[in-house]
KEDOKE-246324 format. One record per residue (C-alpha): x, z, y; residue in one letter. Coordinates in pm, 1 decimal, decimal comma. Layout:
% residues N
<<X Z Y> "A">
...
***
This chain:
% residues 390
<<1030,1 1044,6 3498,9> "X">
<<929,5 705,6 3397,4> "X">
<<1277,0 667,6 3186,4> "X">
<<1197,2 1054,0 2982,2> "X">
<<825,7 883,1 2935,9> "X">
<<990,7 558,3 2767,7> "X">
<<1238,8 756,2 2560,7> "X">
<<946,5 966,7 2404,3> "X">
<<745,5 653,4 2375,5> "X">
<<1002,2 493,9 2152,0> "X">
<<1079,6 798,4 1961,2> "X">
<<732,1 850,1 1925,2> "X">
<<717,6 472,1 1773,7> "X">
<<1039,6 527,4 1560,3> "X">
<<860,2 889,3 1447,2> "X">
<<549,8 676,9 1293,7> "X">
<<765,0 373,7 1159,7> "X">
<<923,5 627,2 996,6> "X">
<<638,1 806,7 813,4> "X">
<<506,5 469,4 756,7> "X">
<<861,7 380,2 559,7> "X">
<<801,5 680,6 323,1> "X">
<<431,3 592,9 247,3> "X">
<<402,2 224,3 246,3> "X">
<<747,8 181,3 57,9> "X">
<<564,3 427,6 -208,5> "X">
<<281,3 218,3 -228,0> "X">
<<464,3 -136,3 -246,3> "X">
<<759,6 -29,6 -475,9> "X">
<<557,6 278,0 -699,1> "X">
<<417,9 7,6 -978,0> "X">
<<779,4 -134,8 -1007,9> "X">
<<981,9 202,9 -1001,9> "X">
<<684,2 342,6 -1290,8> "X">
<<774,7 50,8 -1474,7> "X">
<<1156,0 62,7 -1447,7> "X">
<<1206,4 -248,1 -1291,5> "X">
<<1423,3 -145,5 -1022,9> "X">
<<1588,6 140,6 -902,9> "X">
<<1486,5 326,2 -578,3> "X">
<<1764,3 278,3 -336,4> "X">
<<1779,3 -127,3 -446,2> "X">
<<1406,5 -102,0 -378,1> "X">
<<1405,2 20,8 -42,4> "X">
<<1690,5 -290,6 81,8> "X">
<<1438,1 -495,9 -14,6> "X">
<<1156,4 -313,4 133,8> "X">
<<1339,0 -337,3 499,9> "X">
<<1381,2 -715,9 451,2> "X">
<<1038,3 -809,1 335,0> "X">
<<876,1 -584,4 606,7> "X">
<<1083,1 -714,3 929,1> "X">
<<916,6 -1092,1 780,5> "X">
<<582,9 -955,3 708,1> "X">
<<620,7 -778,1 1047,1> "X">
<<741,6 -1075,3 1233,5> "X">
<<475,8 -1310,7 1092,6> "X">
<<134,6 -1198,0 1022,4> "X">
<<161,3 -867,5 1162,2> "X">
<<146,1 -1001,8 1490,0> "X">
<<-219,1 -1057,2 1459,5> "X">
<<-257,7 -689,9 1376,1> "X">
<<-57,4 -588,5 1662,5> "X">
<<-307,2 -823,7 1894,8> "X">
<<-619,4 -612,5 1741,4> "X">
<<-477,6 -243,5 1739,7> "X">
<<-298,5 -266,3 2118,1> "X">
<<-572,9 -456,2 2276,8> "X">
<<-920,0 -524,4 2103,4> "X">
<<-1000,3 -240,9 1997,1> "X">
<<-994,9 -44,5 2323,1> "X">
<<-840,0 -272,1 2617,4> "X">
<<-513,6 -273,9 2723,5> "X">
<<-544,8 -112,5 3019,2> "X">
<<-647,8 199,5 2818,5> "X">
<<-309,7 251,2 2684,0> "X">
<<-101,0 438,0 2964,4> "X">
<<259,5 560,6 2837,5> "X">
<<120,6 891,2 2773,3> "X">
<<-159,0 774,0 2611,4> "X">
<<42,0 561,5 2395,3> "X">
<<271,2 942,2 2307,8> "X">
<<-23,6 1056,5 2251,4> "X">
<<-150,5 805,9 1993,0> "X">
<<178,4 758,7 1793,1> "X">
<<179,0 1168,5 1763,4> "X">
<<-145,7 1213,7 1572,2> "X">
<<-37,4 921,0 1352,1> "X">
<<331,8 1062,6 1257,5> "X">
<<197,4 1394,2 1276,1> "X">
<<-95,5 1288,5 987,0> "X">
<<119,7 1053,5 822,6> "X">
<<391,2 1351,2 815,7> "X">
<<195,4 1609,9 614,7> "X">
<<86,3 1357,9 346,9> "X">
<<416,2 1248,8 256,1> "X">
<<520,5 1566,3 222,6> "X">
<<290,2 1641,9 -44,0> "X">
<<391,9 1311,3 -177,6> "X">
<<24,9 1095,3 -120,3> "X">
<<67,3 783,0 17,0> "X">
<<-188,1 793,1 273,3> "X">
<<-356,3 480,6 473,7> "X">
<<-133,1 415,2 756,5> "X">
<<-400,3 191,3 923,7> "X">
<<-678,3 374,8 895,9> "X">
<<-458,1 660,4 1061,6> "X">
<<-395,3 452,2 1344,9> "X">
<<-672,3 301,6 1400,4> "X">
<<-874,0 624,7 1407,4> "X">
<<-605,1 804,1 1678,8> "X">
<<-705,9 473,8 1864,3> "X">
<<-1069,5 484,7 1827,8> "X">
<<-1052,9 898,5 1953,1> "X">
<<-866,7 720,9 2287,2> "X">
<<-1168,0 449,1 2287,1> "X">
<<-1448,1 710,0 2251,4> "X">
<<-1349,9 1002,6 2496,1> "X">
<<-1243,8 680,3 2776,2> "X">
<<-1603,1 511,3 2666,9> "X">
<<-1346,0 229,4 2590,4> "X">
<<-1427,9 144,5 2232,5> "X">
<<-1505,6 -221,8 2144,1> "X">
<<-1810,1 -114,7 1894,5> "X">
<<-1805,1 -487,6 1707,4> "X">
<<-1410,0 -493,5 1663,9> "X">
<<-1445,1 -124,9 1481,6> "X">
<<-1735,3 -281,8 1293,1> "X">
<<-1549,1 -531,6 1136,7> "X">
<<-1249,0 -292,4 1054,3> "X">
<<-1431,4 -86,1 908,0> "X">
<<-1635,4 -386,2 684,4> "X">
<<-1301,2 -459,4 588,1> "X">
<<-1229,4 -123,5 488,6> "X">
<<-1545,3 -102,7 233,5> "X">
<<-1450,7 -419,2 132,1> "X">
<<-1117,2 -416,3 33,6> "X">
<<-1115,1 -111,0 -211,8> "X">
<<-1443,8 -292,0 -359,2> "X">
<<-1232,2 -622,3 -422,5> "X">
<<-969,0 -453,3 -510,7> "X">
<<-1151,1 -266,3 -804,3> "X">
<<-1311,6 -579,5 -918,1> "X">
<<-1085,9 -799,8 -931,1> "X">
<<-904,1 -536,0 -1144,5> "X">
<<-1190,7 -456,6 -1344,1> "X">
<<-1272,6 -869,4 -1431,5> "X">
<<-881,7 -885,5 -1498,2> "X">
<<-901,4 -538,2 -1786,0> "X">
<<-1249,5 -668,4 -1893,7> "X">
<<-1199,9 -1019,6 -1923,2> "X">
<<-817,0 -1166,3 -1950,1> "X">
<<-601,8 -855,5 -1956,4> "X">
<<-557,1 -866,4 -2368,5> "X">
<<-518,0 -1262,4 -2364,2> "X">
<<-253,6 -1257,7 -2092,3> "X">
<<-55,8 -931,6 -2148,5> "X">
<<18,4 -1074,8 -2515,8> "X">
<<141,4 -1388,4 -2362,0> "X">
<<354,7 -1236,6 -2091,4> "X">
<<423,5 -915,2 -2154,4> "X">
<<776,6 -806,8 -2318,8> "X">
<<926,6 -481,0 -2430,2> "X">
<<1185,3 -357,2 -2220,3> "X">
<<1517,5 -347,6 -2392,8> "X">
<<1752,3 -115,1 -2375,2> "X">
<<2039,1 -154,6 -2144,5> "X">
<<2101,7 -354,2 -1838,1> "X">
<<1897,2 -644,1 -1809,5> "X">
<<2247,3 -851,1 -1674,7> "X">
<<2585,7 -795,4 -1719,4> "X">
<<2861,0 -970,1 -1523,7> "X">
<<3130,8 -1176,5 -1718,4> "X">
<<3466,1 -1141,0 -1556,0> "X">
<<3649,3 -1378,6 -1775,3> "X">
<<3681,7 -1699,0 -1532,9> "X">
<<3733,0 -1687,2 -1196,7> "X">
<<3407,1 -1622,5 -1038,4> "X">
<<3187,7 -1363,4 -1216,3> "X">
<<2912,3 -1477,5 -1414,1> "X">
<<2562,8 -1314,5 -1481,2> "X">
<<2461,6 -1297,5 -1842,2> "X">
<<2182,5 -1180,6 -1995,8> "X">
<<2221,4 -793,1 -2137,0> "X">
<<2234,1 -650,5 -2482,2> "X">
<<1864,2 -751,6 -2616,4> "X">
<<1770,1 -885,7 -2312,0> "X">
<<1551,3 -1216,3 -2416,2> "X">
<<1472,6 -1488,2 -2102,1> "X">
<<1082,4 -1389,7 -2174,3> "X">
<<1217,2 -1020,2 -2061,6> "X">
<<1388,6 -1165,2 -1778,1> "X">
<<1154,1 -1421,6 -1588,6> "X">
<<839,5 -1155,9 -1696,6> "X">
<<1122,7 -910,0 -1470,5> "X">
<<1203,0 -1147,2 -1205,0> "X">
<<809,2 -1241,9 -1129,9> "X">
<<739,2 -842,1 -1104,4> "X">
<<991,9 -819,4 -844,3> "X">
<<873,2 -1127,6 -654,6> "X">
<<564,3 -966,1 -634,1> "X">
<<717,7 -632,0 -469,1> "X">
<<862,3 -873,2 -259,7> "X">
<<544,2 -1003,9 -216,2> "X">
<<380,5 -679,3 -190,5> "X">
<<679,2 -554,6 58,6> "X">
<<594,9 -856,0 320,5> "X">
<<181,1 -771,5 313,8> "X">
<<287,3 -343,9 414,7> "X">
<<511,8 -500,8 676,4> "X">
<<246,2 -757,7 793,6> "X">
<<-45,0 -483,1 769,9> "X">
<<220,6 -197,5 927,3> "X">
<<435,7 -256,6 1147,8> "X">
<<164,8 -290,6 1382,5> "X">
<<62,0 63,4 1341,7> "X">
<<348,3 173,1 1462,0> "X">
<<419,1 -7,2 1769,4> "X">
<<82,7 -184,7 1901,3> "X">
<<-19,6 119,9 2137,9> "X">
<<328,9 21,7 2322,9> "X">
<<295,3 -325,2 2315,3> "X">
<<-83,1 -315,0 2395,2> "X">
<<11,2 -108,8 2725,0> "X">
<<330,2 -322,7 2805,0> "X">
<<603,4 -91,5 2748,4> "X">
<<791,0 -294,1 2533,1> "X">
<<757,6 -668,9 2422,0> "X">
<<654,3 -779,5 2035,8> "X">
<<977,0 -880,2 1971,6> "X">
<<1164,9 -600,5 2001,9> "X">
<<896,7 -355,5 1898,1> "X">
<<883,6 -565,4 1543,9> "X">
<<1312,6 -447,2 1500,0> "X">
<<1200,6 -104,8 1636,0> "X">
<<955,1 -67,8 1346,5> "X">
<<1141,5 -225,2 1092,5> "X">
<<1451,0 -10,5 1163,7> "X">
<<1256,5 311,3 1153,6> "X">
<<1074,4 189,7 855,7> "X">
<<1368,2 125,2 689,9> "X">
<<1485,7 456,6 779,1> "X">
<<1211,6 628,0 597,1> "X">
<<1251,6 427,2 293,4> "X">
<<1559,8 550,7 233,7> "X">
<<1483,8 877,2 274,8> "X">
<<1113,3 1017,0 220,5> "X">
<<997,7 749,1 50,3> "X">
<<1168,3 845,4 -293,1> "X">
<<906,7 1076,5 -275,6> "X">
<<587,2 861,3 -289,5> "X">
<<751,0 625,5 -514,8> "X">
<<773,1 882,8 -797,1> "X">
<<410,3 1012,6 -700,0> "X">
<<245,1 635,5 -713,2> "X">
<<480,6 541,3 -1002,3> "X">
<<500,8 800,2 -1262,9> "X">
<<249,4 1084,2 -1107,2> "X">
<<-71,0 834,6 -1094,6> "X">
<<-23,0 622,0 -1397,3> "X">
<<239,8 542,9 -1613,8> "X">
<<196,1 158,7 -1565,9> "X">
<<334,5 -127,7 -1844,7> "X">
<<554,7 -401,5 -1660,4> "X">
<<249,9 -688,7 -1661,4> "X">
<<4,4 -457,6 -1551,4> "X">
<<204,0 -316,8 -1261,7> "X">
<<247,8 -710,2 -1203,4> "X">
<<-128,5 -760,2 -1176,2> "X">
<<-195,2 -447,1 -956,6> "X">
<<78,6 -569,1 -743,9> "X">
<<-56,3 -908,3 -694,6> "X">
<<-419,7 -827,4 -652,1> "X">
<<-375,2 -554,8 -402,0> "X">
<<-103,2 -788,0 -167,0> "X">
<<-289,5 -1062,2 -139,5> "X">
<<-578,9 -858,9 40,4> "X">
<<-385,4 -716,0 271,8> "X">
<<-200,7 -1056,1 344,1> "X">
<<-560,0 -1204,4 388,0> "X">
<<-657,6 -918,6 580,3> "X">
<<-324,8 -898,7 816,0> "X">
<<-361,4 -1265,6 890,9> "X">
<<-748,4 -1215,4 1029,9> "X">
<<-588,1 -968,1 1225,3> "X">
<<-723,1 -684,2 1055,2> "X">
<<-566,0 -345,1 989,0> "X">
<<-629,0 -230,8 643,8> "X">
<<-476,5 -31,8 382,2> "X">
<<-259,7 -143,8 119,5> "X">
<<-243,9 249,5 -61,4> "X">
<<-623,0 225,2 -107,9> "X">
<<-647,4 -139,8 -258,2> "X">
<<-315,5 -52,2 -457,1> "X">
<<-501,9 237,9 -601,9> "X">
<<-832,7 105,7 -673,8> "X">
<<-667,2 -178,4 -820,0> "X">
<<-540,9 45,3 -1089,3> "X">
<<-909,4 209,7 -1118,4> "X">
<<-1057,9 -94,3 -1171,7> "X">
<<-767,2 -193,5 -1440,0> "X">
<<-845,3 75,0 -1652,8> "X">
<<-1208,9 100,2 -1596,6> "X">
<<-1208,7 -304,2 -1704,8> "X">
<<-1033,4 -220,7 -2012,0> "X">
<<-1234,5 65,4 -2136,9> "X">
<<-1559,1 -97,7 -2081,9> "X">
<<-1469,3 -356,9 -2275,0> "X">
<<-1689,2 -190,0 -2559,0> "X">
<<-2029,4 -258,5 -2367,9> "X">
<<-2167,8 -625,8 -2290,8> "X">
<<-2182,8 -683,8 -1943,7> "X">
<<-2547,5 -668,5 -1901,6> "X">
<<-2543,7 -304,3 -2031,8> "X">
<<-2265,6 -194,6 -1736,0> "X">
<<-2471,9 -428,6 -1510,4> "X">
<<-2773,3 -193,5 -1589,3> "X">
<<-2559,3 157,6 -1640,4> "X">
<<-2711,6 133,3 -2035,5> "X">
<<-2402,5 219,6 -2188,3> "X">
<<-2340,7 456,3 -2481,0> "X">
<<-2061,5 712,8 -2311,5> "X">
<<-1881,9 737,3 -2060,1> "X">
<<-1634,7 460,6 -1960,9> "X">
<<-1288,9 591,6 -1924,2> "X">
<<-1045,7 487,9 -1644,5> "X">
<<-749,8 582,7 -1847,2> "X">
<<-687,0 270,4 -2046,9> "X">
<<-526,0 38,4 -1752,4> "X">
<<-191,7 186,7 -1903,1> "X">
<<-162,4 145,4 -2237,0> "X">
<<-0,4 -154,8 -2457,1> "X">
<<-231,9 -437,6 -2566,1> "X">
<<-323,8 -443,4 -2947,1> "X">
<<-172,8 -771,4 -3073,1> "X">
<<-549,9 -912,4 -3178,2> "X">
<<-731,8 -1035,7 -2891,4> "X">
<<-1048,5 -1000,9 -3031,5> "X">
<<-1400,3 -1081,0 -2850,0> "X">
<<-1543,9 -840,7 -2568,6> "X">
<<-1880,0 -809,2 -2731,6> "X">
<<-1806,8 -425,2 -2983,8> "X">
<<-1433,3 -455,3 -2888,3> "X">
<<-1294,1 -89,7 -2973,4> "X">
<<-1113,6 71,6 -2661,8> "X">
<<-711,0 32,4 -2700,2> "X">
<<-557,9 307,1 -2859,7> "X">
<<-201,8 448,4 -2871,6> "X">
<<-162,2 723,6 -2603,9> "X">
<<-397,9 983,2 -2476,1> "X">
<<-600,4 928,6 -2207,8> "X">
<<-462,3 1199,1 -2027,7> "X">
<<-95,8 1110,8 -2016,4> "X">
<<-169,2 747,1 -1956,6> "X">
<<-406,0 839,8 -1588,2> "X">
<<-453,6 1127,1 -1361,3> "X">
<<-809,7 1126,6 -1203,4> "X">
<<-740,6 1432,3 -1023,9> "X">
<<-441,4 1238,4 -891,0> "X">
<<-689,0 1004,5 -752,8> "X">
<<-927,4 1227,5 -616,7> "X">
<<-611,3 1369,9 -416,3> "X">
<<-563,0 1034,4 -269,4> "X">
<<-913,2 947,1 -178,7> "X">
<<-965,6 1315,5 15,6> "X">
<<-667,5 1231,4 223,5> "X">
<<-744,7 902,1 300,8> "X">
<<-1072,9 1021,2 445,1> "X">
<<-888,2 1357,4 576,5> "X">
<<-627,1 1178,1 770,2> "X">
<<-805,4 915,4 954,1> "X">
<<-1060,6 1177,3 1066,7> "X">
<<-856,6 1411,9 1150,6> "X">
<<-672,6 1149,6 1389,4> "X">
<<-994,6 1046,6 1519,4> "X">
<<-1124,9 1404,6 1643,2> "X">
<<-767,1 1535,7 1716,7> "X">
<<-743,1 1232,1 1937,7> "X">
<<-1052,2 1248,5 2090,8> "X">
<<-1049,3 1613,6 2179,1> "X">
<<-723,4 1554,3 2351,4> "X">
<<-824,9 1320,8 2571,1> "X">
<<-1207,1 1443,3 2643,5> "X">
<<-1029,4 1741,8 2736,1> "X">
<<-697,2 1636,0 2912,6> "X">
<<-825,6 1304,2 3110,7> "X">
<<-505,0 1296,2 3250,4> "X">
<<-303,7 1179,6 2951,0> "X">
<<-551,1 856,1 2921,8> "X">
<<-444,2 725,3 3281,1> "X">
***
């Protein structure tokens, strides 16, 4: 009996690791695949390597908090554990179907907090500062976008950013006797080190969803003692890996050509921003998600750019003539930086090709759809069927 409870344990594990490998592969390679950097399949190799180090480093902390802080370890009996990983997969299941990246670790941590609740388990002050986190990152995320589009965007976008050229950006000379990479027809070295720093930021951004996610996959097992850390971090990867392959072609086109159609430095600056506060956040040992500060990243992008024709006392105040658009995080600098103070928005594209807000919207209901849902799904459960919480 105890065997057929460890089977559907793991598989239970390998069920959410893979969900999490078709939203959190979405999230970390979208910006790159919406600006053609790479292609999916090389994105997802990459995605399986930087997530087993992310995963192996930081995201130990994060397993520490989600399988025993947040309700104690004793809490998580093998069936409670099934039970756990099932709302997650099951939550995490339905929004990659309809191709929304949804927060992984707010998922979890909510079917965790339903356990807590109905066993009056919960550790009140550890859910406290989750959830601080959780205000806090979509806030940073947004402003650090929004100084970045109001303040340096034009400056630095005409310094780094490149056209894409046609082609391959290397070809391979067969001549001697080793092949040789050269660069590709029109390719300048500005286009390829502007390139190669995008994809060390998906890297980058790759290591913070494994730091921030493996966790959410396995910690209910680990936290109860079914399996050790080490082998639960391969267990996650694998099934990660597994659903960046496969569903996760899905949420890349949906956060890379479905929410904005992004330029190369700008999906560069996203990027950047929204890894670094998960890394931050992973190593405190806090689970957070990297969907919502990838997204409000991009908000706060656009909303820099656009407001760019008010001073900042007016948006300090709300006194400003209009209303400021979103929409211009996507489109190509003007080639005059010219001062903030009467700037005229950029122009080129219409708003409406260059930013979805109903996209957005989308997102947002199921990030606080999914996590709730968890929560009272779990709870119920367990009020209801004491058994299954030991």
């Amino acid at each position: 009996m105890i065997s057929t409870l460890l089977v559907l344990g793991i598989t239970a594990a390998a069920f959410v690791g893979f969900n999490i490998g078709g939203s959190s592969t979405g999230v970390a390679w979208g910006p790159s695949i919406g600006a053609n950097i790479v292609e999916k399949s090389t994105a997802a190799v990459f995605m399986v390597v930087f997530v087993l180090v992310g995963g192996w480093t930081l995201g130990r902390n994060v397993t520490a908090t989600l399988g025993k802080d947040i309700v104690p370890q004793s809490a998580f009996s093998i069936e409670a554990s099934i039970v756990v990983l099932s709302f997650i997969g099951l939550g995490m299941l339905v929004a990659n179907l309809s191709g929304v990246p949804i927060s992984t670790s707010m998922t979890a941590v909510g079917a965790i907090a339903g356990l807590g609740i109905a066993t009056n388990s919960l550790n009140w002050s550890i859910m406290s500062e989750i959830l601080t986190w959780w205000l806090l990152a979509p806030v940073v995320g947004f402003w650090c976008g929004g100084v970045v589009g109001r303040y340096l965007y034009p400056r630095l976008s005409r310094s780094f950013e490149v056209r894409r050229s046609d082609g391959p950006l290397l070809t391979m000379e067969t001549d001697g006797s080793l092949p040789t990479p050269r660069l590709g027809p029109g390719t300048s070295r500005r286009e390829l080190a502007s390139t190669g720093i995008a994809f060390a930021i998906a890297c980058y951004m790759s290591f913070s969803a494994g730091a921030s996610n493996v966790a959410n996959a396995v910690a209910p097992l680990v936290g109860g003692g079914v399996i050790g850390s080490d082998r639960a971090i391969l267990l996650g990867t694998v099934a990660i890996g597994v659903g960046a392959f496969t569903i996760a072609r899905r949420t890349m086109e949906s956060v890379g050509n479905g929410l904005t159609d992004l330029p190369l430095f700008a999906a560069t600056v996203v990027m950047l921003i929204a890894a670094s506060i998960t890394a931050v956040a992973s190593w405190l040992g806090n689970p957070i998600s990297l969907a919502l500060s990838t997204v409000m990243t991009i908000v706060g992008l656009g909303w820099g750019r656009a407001s760019r024709t008010a001073t900042a006392v007016d948006i300090a105040t709300g006194d400003t003539d209009g209303e400021i658009s979103i929409n211009a995080a996507t489109s190509e600098p003007s080639d005059e930086v010219r001062p903030i103070e009467g700037e005229a928005l950029d122009e080129g594209r219409d708003a409406g090709e260059l930013f979805d807000p109903s996209a957005v919207i989308r997102f947002v209901v199921l990030w606080i759809v999914g996590p709730s849902a968890a929560t009272v799904l779990s709870y119920l459960t367990f009020a209801f069927v004491p058994v299954l919480s030991g």
